[in-house]
N, C-alpha and C positions, 0 to 999 in steps of 0.2 A: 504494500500500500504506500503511496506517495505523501511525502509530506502534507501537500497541498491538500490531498482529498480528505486523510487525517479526522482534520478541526469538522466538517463535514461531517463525516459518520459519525463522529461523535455528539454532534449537535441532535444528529437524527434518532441515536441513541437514547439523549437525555430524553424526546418527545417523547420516544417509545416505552420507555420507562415509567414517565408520569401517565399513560397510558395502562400500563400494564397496572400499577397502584389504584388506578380506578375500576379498572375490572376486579382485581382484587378485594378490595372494598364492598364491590357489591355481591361477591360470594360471601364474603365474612357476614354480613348483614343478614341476607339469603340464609345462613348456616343455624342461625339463632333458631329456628322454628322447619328446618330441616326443607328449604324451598328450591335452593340451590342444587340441580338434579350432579350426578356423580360426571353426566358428559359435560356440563358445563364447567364444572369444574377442573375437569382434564385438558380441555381446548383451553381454558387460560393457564393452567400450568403449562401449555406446551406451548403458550404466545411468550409465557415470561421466561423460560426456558430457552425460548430462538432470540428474545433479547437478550438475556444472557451471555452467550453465544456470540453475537455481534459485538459486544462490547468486548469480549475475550479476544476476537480478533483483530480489531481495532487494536489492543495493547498489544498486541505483536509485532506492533511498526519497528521495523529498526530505526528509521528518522527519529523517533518522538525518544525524549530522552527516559532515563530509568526512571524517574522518581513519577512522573505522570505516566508509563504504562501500570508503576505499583498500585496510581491510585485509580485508574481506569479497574484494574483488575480485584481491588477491594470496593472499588463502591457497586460495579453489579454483581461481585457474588453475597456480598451484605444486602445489597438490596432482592437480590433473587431469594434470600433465605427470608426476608422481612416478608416479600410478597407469597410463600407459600406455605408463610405459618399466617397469614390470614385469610387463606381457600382454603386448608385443609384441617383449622381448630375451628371450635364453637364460638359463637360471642356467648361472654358471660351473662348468668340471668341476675339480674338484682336480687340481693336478700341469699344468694345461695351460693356455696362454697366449690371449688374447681371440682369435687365430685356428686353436687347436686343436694346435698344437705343442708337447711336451712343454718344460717348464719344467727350465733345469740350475739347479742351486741351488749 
């Protein structure tokens, strides 16, 4: 990949990203009362997964120097782990504890 084109995918990355966070979002939400069907939640695991992916490649450039491919390749695999612990847990219900037991306060 050329220097030039670079700054580019990366831009397209970043969209793609905030993209993927919003589908994400809306399985999580979906998850609370079990809406979110098992395909919909696989086709965004495998949207944020191919963004993943491009941004992995994108750090590959030999152009772009070390310290911005380290952080191209921390911010989408942190963000790939952010985005698939909210399609693949529950939202919590009010008043009740991570295994469903009411909360004494």
């Amino acid at each position: 990949m050329e220097v030039t084109t670079a700054p580019l995918w990366f831009l397209a990355g970043l969209v793609a990203l905030w993209l993927g966070f919003r589908l994400s979002h809306s399985m999580h939400e979906g998850a609370a009362d079990s809406r979110a069907p098992l395909t919909a939640r696989t086709l965004v695991t495998l949207y944020c997964a191919s963004v993943c992916a491009i941004l992995l490649t994108v750090a590959q450039s030999d152009q772009l120097p070390f310290t911005i491919r380290a952080s191209i390749v921390v911010l989408s695999l942190s963000t790939a782990l952010m985005q698939l612990l909210q399609i693949w847990t529950e939202k919590p219900v009010p008043g009740k504890d991570c295994q469903g037991r009411d909360v004494v306060e």
